[in-house]
C-alpha positions in Angstrom: -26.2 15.3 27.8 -24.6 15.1 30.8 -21.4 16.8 30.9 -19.9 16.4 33.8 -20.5 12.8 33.7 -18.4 12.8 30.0 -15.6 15.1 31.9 -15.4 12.5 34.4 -15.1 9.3 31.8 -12.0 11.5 30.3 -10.4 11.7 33.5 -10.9 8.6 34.7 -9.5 7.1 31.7 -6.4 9.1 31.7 -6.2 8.0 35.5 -6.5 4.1 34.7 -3.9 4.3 31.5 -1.5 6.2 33.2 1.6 3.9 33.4 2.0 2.6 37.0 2.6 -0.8 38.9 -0.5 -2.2 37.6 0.2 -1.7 34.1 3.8 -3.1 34.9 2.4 -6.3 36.2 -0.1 -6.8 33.7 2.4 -6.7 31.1 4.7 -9.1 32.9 2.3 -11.5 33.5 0.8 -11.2 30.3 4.6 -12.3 28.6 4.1 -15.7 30.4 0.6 -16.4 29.4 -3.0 -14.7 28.0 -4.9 -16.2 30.6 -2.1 -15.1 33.4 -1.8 -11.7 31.7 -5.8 -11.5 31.9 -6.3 -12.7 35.4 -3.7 -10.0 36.8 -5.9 -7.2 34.6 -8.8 -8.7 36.7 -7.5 -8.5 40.0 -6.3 -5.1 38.9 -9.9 -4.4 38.3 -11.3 -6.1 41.6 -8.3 -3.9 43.8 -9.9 -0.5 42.0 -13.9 -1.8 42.9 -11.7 -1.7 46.6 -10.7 1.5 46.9 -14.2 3.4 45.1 -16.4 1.4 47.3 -14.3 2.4 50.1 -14.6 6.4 48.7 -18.4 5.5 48.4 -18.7 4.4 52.2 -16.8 7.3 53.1 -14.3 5.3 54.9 -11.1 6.6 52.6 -11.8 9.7 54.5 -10.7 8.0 57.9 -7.5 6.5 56.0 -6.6 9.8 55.0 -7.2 11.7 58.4 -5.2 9.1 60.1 -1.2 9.3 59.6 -0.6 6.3 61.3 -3.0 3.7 59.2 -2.2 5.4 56.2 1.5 5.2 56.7 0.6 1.3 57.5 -0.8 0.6 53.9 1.9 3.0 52.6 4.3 0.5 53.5 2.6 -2.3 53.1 1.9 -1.7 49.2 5.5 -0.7 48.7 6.7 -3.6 50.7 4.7 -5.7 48.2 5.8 -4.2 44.7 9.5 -4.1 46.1 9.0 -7.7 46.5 7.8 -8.0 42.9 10.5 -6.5 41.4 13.2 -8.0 43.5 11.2 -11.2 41.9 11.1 -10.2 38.4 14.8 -9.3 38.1 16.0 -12.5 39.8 14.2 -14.1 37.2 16.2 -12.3 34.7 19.7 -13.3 36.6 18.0 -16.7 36.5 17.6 -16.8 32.9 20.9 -15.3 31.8 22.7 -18.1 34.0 20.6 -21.0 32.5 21.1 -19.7 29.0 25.0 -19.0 29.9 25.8 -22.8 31.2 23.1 -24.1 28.2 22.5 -21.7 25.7 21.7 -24.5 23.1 18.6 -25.6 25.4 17.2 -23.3 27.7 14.0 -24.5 29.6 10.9 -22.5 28.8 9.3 -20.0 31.9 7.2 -21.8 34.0 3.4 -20.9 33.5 1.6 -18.4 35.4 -0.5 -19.9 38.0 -4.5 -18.2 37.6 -5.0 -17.7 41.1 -1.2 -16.1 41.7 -1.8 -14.1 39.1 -5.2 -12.7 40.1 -3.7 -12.2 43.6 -0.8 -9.9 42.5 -3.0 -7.7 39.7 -5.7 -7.2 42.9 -2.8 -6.7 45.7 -0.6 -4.2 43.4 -3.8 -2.3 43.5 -5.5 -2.7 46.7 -2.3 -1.5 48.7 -2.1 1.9 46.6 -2.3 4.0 48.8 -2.6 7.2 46.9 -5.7 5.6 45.4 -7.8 6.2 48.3 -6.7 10.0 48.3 -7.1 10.6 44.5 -10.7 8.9 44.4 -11.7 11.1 47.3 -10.8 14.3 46.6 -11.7 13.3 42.6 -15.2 11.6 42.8 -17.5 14.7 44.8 -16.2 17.4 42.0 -18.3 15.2 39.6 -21.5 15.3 41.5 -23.9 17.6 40.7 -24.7 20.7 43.2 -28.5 19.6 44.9 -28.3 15.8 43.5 -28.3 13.4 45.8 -24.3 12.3 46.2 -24.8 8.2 46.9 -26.4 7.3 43.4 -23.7 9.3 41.6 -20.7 8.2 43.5 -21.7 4.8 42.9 -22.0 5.6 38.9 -18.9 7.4 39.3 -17.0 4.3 40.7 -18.8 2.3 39.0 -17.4 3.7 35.8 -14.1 3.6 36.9 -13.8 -0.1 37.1 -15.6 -0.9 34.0 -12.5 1.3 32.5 -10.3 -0.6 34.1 -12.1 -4.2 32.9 -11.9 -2.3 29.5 -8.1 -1.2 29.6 -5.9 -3.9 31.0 -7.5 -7.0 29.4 -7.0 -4.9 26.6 -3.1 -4.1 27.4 -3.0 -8.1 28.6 -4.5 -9.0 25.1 -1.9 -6.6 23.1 0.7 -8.3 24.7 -0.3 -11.5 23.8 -1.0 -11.1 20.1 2.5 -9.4 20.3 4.1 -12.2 21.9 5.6 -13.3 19.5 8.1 -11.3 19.1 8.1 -9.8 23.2 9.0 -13.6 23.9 12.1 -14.0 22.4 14.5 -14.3 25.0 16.6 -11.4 24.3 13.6 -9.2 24.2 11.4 -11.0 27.0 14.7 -10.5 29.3 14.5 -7.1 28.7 10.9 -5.9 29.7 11.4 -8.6 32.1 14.4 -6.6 33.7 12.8 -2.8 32.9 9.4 -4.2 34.5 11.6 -5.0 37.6 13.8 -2.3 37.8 10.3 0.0 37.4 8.6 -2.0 39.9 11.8 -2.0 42.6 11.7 1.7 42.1 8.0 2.3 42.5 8.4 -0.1 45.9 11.5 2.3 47.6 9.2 5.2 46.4 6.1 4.2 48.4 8.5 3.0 51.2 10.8 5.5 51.4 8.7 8.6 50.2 7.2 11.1 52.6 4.1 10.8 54.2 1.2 12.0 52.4 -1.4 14.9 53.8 
């Protein structure tokens, strides 16, 4: 039994549950539809195979080493989850008119396009950029002193996105089998507002936060 490699599968999943942007969008989008809510948990997934492939090549190691470039996809990857929760909470000032000048009739959310979807899960990932840091300082304490480090990085990272391709659909799926009840309009403003005001935050964080060494 190998067991670093079941060391490694505990960390990892602890790393891809932890509450973040990711899971934030993945709920969001999963309020509007299933499939939207699974497409974002896919790009999700497809932004992770990103940043381990990069820690496999070795090139997260030149991100890190250069302040300026990482600084770049700092802001970047704030820039876009401020922009995602500026989004999500004038949707909620949207709503709250509509239903104020109508509240007999208010018109249903507009569905989640596949594609938009996909691209926000995959971009709210890809531009992490603590994730390159994390998955290379984390993958080479799981590899075996006197193995060879290429095959076991790439079962290392390869692990970690099939956690993730396990997780969020999963998180997407809850969300839908829920919706019932997290669509009422009372209740579907309000993660609709808290997944804004958490992404908003996490955006000024990355954009205004220190640079990382």
């Amino acid at each position: 039994m190998d067991a670093q490699l079941i060391a490694f599968t505990g960390v990892a999943a602890g790393m891809v549950a932890l509450p973040g942007a990711d899971f934030t969008v993945v709920v969001r989008n999963a309020l509007a539809s299933r499939t939207a809510g699974l497409a974002t948990a896919l790009g999700v997934a497809g932004g992770l195979l990103v940043h381990t492939a990069l820690a496999v090549a070795g090139l997260a190691a030149v991100l890190v080493t250069m302040p300026v470039l990482f600084r770049t996809v700092q802001l970047l990857g704030g820039a876009y989850v401020l922009y995602l929760g500026i989004s999500a909470l004038y949707v909620v000032r949207r709503r709250v008119s509509e239903e104020s000048r109508a509240p007999d009739h208010v018109p249903p959310a507009p569905p989640q396009e596949l594609g938009r979807s996909l691209r926000q899960g995959f971009l709210t990932n890809a531009l992490n950029p603590k994730a390159p840091v994390l998955f290379l300082s984390l993958l080479p304490q799981f590899v075996p002193e006197g193995q060879p480090p290429l095959p076991r990085t790439l079962l290392l990272a390869a692990l970690v996105v099939a956690l993730a391709l396990i997780w969020f659909p999963a998180v997407a799926l809850l969300v839908d089998r829920l919706g019932r009840w997290l669509r009422r309009p009372r209740t579907a403003r309000a993660i609709e507002g808290g997944s804004g005001v958490a992404l908003t935050g996490l955006g000024l964080a990355l954009v205004a936060g220190p640079l990382l060494r």
